[in-house]
C-alpha atoms as an extended CHARMM CRD file, in Angstrom:
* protein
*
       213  EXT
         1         1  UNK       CA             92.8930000000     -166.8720000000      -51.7580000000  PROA      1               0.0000000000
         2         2  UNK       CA             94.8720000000     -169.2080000000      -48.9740000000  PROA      2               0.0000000000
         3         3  UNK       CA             97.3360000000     -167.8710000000      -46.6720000000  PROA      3               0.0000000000
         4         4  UNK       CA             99.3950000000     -169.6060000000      -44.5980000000  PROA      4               0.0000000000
         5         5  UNK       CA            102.3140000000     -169.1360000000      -42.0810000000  PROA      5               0.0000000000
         6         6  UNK       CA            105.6690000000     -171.5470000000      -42.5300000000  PROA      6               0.0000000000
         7         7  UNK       CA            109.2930000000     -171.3900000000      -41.4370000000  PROA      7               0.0000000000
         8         8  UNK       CA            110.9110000000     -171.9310000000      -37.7500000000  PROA      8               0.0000000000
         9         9  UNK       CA            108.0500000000     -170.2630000000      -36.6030000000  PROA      9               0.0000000000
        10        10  UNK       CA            105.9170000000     -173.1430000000      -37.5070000000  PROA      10              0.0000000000
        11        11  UNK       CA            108.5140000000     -175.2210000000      -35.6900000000  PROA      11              0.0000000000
        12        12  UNK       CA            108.6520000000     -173.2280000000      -32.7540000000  PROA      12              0.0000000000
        13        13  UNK       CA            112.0190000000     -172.6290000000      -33.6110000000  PROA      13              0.0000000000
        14        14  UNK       CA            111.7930000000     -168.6980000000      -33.0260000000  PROA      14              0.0000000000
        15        15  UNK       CA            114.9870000000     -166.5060000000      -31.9420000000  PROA      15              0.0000000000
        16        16  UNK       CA            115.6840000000     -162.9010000000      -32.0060000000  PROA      16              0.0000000000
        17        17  UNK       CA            117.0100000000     -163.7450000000      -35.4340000000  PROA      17              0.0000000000
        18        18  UNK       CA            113.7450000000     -165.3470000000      -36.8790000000  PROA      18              0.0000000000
        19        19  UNK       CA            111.3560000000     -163.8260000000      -39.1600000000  PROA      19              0.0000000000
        20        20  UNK       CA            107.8220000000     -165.0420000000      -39.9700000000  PROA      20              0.0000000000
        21        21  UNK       CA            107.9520000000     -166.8790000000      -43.5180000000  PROA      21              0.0000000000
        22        22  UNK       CA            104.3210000000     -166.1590000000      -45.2230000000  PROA      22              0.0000000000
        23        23  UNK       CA            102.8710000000     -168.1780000000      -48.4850000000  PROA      23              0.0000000000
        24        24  UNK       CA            100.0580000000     -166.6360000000      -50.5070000000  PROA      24              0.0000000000
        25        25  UNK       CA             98.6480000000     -168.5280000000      -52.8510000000  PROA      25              0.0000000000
        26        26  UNK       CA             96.1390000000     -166.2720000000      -55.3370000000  PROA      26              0.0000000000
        27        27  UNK       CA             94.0560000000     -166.7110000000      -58.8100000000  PROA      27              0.0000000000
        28        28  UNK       CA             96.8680000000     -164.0460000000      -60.7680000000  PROA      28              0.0000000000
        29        29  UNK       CA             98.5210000000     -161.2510000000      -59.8100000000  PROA      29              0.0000000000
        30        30  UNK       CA             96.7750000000     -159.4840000000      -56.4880000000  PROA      30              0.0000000000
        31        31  UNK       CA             98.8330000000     -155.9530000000      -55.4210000000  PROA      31              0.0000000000
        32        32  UNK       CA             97.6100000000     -156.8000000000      -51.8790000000  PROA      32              0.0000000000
        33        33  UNK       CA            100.9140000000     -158.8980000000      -51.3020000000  PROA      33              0.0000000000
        34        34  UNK       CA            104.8070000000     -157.6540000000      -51.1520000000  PROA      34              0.0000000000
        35        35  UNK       CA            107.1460000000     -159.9300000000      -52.7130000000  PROA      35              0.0000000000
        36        36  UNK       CA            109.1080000000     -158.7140000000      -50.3340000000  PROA      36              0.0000000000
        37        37  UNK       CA            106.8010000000     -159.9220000000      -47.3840000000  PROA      37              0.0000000000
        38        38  UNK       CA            104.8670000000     -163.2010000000      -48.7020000000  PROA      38              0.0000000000
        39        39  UNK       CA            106.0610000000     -165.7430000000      -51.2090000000  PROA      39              0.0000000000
        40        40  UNK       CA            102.8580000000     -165.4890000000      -54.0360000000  PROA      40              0.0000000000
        41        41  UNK       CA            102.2610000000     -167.9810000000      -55.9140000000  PROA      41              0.0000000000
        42        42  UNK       CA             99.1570000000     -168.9230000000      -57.7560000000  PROA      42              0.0000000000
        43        43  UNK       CA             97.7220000000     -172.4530000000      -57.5340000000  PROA      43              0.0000000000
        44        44  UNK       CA             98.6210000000     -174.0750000000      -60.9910000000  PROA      44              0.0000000000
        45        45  UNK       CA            102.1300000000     -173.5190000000      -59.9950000000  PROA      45              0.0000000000
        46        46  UNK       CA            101.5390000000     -174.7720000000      -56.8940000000  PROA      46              0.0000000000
        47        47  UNK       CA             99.9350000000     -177.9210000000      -57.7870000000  PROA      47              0.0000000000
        48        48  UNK       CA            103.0620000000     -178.3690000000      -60.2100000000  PROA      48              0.0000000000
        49        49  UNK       CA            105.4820000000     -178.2390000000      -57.3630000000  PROA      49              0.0000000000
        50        50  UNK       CA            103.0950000000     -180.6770000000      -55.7540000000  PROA      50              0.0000000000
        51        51  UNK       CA            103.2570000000     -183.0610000000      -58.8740000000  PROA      51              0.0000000000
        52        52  UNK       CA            107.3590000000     -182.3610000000      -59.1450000000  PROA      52              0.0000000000
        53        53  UNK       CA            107.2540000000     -183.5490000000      -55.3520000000  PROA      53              0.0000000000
        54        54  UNK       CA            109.3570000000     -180.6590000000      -54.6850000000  PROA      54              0.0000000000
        55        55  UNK       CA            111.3810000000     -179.2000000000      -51.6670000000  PROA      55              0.0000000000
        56        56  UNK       CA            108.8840000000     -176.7990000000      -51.3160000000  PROA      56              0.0000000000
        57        57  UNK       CA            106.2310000000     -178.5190000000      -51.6280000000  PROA      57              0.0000000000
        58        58  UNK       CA            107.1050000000     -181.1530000000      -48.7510000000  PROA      58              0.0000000000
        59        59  UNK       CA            108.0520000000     -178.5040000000      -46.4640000000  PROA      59              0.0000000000
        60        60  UNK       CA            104.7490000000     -176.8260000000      -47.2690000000  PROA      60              0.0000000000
        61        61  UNK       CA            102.4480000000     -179.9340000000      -46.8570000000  PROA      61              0.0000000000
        62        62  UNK       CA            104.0900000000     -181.1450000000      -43.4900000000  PROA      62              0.0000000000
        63        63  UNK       CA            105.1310000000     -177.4930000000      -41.7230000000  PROA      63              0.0000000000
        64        64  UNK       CA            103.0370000000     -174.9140000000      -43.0380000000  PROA      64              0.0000000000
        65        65  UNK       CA             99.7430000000     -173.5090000000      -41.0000000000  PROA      65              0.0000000000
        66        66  UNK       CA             96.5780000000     -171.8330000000      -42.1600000000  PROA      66              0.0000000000
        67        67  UNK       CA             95.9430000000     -168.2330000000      -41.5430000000  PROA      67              0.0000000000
        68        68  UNK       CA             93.2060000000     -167.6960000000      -44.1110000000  PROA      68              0.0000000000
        69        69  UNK       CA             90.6590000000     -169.4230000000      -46.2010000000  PROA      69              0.0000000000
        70        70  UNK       CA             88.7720000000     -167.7070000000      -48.2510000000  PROA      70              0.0000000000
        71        71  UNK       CA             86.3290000000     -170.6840000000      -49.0260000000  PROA      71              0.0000000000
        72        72  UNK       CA             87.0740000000     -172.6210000000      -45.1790000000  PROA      72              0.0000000000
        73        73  UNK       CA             89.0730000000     -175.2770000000      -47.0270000000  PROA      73              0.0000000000
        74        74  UNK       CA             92.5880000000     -175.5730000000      -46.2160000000  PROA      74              0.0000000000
        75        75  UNK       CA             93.6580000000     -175.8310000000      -49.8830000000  PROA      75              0.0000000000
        76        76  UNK       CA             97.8080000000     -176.7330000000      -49.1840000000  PROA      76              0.0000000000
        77        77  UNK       CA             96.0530000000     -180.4750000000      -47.2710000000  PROA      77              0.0000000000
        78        78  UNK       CA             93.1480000000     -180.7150000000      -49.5200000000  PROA      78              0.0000000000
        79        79  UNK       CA             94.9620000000     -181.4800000000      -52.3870000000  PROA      79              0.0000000000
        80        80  UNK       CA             97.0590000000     -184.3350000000      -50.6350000000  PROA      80              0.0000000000
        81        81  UNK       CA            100.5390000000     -185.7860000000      -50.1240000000  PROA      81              0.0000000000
        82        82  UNK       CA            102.7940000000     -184.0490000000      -52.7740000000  PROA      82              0.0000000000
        83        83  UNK       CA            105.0050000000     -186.5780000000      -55.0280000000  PROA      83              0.0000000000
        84        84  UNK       CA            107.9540000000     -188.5070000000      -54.3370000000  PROA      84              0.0000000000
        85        85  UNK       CA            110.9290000000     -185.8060000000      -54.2840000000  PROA      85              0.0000000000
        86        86  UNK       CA            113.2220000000     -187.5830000000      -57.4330000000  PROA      86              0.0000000000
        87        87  UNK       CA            115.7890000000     -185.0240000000      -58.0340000000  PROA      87              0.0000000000
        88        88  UNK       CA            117.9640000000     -185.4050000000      -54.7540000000  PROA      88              0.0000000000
        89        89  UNK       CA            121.0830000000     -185.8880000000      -56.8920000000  PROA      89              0.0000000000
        90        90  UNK       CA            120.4410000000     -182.9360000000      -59.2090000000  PROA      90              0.0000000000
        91        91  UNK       CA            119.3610000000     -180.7920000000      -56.1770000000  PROA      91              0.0000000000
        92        92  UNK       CA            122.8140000000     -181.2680000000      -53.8010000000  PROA      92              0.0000000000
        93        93  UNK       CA            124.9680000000     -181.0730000000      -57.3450000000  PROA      93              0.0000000000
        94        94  UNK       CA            123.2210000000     -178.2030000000      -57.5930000000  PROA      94              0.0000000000
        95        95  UNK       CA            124.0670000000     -176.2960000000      -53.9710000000  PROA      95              0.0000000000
        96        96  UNK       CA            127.4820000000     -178.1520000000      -54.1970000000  PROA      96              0.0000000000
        97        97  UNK       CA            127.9980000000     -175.7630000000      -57.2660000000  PROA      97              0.0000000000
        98        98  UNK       CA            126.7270000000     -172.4900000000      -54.8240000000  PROA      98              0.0000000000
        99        99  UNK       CA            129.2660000000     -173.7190000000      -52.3350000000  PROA      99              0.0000000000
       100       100  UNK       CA            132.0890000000     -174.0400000000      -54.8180000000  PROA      100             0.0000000000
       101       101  UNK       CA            131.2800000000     -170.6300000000      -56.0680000000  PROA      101             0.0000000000
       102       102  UNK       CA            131.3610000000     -169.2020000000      -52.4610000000  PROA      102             0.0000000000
       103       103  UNK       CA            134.6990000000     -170.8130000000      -51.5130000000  PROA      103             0.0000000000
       104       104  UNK       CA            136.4590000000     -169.8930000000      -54.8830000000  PROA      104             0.0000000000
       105       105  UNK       CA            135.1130000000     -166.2370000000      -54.6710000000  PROA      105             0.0000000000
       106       106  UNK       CA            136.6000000000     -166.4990000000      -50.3760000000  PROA      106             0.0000000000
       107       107  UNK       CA            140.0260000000     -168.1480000000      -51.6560000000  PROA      107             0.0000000000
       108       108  UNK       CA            140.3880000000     -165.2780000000      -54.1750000000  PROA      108             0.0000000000
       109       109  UNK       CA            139.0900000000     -162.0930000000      -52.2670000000  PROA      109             0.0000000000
       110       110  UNK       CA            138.8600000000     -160.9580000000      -48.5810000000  PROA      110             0.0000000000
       111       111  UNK       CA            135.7310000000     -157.9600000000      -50.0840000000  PROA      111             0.0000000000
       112       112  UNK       CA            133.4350000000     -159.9940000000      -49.7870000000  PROA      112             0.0000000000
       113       113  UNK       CA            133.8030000000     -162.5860000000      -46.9880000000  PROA      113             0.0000000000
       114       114  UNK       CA            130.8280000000     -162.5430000000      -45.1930000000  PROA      114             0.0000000000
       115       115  UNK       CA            128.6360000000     -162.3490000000      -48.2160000000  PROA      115             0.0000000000
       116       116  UNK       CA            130.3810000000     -165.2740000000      -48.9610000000  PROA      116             0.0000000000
       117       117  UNK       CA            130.1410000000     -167.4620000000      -45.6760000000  PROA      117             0.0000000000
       118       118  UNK       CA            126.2190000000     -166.5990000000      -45.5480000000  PROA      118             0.0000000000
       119       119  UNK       CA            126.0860000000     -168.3450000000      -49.3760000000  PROA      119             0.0000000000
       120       120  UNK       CA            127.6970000000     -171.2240000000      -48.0040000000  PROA      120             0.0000000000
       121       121  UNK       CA            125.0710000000     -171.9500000000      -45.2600000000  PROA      121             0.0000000000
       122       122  UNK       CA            122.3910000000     -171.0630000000      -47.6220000000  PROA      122             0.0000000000
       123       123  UNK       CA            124.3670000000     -173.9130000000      -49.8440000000  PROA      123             0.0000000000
       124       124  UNK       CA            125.0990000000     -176.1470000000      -46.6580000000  PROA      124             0.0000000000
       125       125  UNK       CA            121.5540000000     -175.8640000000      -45.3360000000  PROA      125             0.0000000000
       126       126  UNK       CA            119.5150000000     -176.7580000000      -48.3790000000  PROA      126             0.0000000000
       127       127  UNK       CA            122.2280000000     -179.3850000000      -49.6260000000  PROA      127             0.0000000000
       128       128  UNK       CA            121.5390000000     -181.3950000000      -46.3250000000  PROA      128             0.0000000000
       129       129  UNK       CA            117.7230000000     -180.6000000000      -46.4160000000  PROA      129             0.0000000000
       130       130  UNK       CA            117.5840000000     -182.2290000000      -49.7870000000  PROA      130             0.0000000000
       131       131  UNK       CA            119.3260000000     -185.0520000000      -48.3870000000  PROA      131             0.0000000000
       132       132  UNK       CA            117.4130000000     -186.3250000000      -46.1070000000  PROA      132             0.0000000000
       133       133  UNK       CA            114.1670000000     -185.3070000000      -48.3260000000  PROA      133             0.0000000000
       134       134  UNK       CA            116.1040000000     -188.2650000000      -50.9980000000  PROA      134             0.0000000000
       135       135  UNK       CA            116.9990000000     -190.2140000000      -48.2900000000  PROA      135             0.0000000000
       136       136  UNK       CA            113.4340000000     -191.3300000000      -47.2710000000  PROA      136             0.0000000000
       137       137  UNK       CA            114.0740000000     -190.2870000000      -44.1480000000  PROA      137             0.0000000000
       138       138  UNK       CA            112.4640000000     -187.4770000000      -41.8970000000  PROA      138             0.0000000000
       139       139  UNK       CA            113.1650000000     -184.5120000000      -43.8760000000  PROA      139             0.0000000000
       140       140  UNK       CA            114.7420000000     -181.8450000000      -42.3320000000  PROA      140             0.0000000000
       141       141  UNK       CA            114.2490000000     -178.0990000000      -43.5550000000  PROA      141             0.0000000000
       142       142  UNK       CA            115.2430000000     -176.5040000000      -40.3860000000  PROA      142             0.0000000000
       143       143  UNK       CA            118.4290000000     -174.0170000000      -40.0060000000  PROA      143             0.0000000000
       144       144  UNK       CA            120.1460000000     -176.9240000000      -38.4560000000  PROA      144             0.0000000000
       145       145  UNK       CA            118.9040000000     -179.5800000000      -41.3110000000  PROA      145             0.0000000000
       146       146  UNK       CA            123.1090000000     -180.5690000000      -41.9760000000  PROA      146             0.0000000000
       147       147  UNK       CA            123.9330000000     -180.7430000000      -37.8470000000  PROA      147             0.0000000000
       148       148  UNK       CA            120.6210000000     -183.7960000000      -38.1370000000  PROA      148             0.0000000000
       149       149  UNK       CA            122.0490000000     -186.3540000000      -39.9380000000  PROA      149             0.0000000000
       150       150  UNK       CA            123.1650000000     -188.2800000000      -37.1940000000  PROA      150             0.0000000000
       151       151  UNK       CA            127.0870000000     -189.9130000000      -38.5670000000  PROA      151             0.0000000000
       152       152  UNK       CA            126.7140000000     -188.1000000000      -41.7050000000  PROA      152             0.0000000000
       153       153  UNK       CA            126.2470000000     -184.2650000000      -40.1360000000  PROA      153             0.0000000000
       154       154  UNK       CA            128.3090000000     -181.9640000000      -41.1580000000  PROA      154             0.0000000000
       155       155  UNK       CA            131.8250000000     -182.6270000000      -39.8050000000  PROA      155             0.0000000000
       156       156  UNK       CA            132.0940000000     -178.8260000000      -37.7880000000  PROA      156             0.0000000000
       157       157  UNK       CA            131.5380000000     -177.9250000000      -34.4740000000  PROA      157             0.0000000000
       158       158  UNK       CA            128.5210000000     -175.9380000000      -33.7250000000  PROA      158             0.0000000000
       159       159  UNK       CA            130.2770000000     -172.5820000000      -32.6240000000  PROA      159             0.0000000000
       160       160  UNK       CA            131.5350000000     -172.5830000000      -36.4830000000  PROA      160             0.0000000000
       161       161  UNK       CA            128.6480000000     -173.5660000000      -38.0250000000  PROA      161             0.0000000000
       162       162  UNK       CA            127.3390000000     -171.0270000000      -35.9540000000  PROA      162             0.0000000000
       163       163  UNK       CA            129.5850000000     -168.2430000000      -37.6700000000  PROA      163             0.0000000000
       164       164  UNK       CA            127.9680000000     -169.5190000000      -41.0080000000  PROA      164             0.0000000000
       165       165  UNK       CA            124.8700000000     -168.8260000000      -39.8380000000  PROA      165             0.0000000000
       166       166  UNK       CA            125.3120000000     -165.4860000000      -38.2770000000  PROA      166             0.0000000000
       167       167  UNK       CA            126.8200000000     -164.4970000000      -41.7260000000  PROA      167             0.0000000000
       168       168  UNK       CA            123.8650000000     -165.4730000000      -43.1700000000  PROA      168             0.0000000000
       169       169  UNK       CA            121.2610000000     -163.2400000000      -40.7910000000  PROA      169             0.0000000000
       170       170  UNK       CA            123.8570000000     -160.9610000000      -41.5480000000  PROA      170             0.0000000000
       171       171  UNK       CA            123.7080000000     -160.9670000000      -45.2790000000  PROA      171             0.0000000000
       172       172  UNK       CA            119.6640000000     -161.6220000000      -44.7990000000  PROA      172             0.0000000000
       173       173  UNK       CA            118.5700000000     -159.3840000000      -42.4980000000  PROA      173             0.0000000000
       174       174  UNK       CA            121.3940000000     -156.8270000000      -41.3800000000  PROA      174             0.0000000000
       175       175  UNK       CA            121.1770000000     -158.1300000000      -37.4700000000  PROA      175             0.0000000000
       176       176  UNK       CA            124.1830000000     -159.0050000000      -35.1950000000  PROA      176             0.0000000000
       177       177  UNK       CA            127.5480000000     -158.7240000000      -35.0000000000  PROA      177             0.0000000000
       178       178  UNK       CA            129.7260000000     -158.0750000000      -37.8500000000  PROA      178             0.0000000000
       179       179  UNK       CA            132.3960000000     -161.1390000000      -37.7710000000  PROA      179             0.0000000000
       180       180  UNK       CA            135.8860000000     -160.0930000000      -36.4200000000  PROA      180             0.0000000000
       181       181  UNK       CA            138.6750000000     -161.4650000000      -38.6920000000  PROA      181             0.0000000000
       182       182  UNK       CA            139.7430000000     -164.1700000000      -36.5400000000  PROA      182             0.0000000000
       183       183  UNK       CA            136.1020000000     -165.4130000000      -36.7730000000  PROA      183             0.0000000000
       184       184  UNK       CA            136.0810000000     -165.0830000000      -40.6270000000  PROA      184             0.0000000000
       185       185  UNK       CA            139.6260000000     -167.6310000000      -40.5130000000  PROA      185             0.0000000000
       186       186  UNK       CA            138.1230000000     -170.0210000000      -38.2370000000  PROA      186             0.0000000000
       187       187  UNK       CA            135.1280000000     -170.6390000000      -40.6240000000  PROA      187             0.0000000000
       188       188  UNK       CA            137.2780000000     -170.0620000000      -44.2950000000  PROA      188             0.0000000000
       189       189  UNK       CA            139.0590000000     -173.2380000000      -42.1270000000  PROA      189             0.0000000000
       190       190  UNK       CA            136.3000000000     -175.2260000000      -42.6160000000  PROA      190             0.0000000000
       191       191  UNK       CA            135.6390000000     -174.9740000000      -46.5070000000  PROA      191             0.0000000000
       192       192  UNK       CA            137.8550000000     -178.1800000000      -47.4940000000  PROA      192             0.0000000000
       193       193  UNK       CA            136.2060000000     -180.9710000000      -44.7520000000  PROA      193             0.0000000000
       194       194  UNK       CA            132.6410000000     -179.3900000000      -45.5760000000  PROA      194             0.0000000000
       195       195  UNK       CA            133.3180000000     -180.0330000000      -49.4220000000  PROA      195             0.0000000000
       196       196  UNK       CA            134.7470000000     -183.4140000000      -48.0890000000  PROA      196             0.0000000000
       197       197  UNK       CA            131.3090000000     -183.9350000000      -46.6240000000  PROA      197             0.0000000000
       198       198  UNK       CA            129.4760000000     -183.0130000000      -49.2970000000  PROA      198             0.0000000000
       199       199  UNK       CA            130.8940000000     -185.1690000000      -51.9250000000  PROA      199             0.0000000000
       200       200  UNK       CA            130.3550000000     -188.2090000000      -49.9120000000  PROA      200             0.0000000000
       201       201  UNK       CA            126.6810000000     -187.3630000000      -48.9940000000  PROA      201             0.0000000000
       202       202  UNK       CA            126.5850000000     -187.2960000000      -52.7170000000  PROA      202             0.0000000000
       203       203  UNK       CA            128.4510000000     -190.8730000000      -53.3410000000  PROA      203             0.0000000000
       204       204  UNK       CA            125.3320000000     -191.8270000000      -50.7550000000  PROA      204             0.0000000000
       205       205  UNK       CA            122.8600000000     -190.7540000000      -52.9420000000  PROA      205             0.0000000000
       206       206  UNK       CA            124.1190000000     -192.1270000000      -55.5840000000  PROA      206             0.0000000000
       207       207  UNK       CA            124.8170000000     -195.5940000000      -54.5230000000  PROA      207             0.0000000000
       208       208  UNK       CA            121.5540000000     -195.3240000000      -52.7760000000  PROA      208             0.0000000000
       209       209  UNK       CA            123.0800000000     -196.0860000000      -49.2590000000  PROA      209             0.0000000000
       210       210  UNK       CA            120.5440000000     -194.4940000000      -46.6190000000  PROA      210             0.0000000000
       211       211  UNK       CA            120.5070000000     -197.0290000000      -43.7130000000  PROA      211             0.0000000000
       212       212  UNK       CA            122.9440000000     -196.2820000000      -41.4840000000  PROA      212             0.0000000000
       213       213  UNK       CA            121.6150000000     -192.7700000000      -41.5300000000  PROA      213             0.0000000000
């Protein structure tokens, strides 16, 4: 059994807002962990997401830090660099689609708004960490992963993308302030340049153009 700490907290990124992320990694099912409190996983499917070079994975191998050791091995760095990360394109198609769905389900109903907004963070937020994962570059899998992409950031200010986020902690966690209406507008605002954005981080990708980044 390995446990091990990742997340903002890891990054010294901690706010009121943060929660501790925890990984357990176990030989089979152990009733010791919550779901709800540690992400289990056992280590064959651990060393596949290692093999698959996967999100994850990355952000596991260059963030994470050991609580426990059962054996005094830290497993996650024994078992090396994970490999190269090749689905960028199918990843950011991927939260493109969760974005789409979140804006078509805003344009068509004001119920559920906020559920809504904190979707298309989730979407915005793992889109750009994917990105610059593909890119080669330093990958980013912090909260503000699409505001680090130096010209190709997400074209918002950060009091709106801060309204996505709050949503989000909303949605996540049930802390802060609900979003007044005029709040909700001046984000729903937003939905046509951020889908502007992402299709042309996606052209990028595709046309493998990462230096001016």
């Amino acid at each position: 059994m390995h446990i091990y700490a990742f997340g903002s907290v890891c990054r010294g990124e901690v706010d009121v807002s943060s929660d501790i992320d925890m990984l357990a990694i176990v030989d089979g099912y152990d009733s010791r962990f919550n779901p709800s409190d540690y992400s289990v996983y056992s280590y064959e499917r651990i060393n596949d997401l290692w093999g698959q070079g996967n999100p994850f994975a990355w952000h596991l191998f260059l963030e994470s830090k050991m609580v426990y050791s059962q054996d005094d091995v830290d497993y996650l760095q024994s078992i090396g660099e994970p490999g190269t990360y090749k689905s960028g394109i199918t990843d950011c198609e991927k939260f493109r689609e969760i974005f789409l769905s979140a804006k078509k389900s805003i344009d068509s109903s004001a119920l559920t708004e906020i559920f809504d907004l904190s979707s298309v963070f989730l979407a915005v937020r793992n889109f750009a960490t994917c990105y610059s994962l593909h890119a080669g570059k330093a990958p980013d899998f912090s909260r503000n992963s699409a505001k680090n992409l130096s010209i190709y950031s997400i074209p918002i200010d950060d009091p709106t993308y801060s309204l996505f986020e709050r949503a989000r902690v909303l949605c996540t966690r049930g802390l802060g302030e609900i979003l007044s209406p005029a709040e909700i507008d001046k984000a729903k605002i937003t939905l046509n340049e951020i889908d502007s954005w992402m299709i042309e981080i996606l052209e990028i990708i595709k046309n493998g153009i990462y230096g001016r980044v």
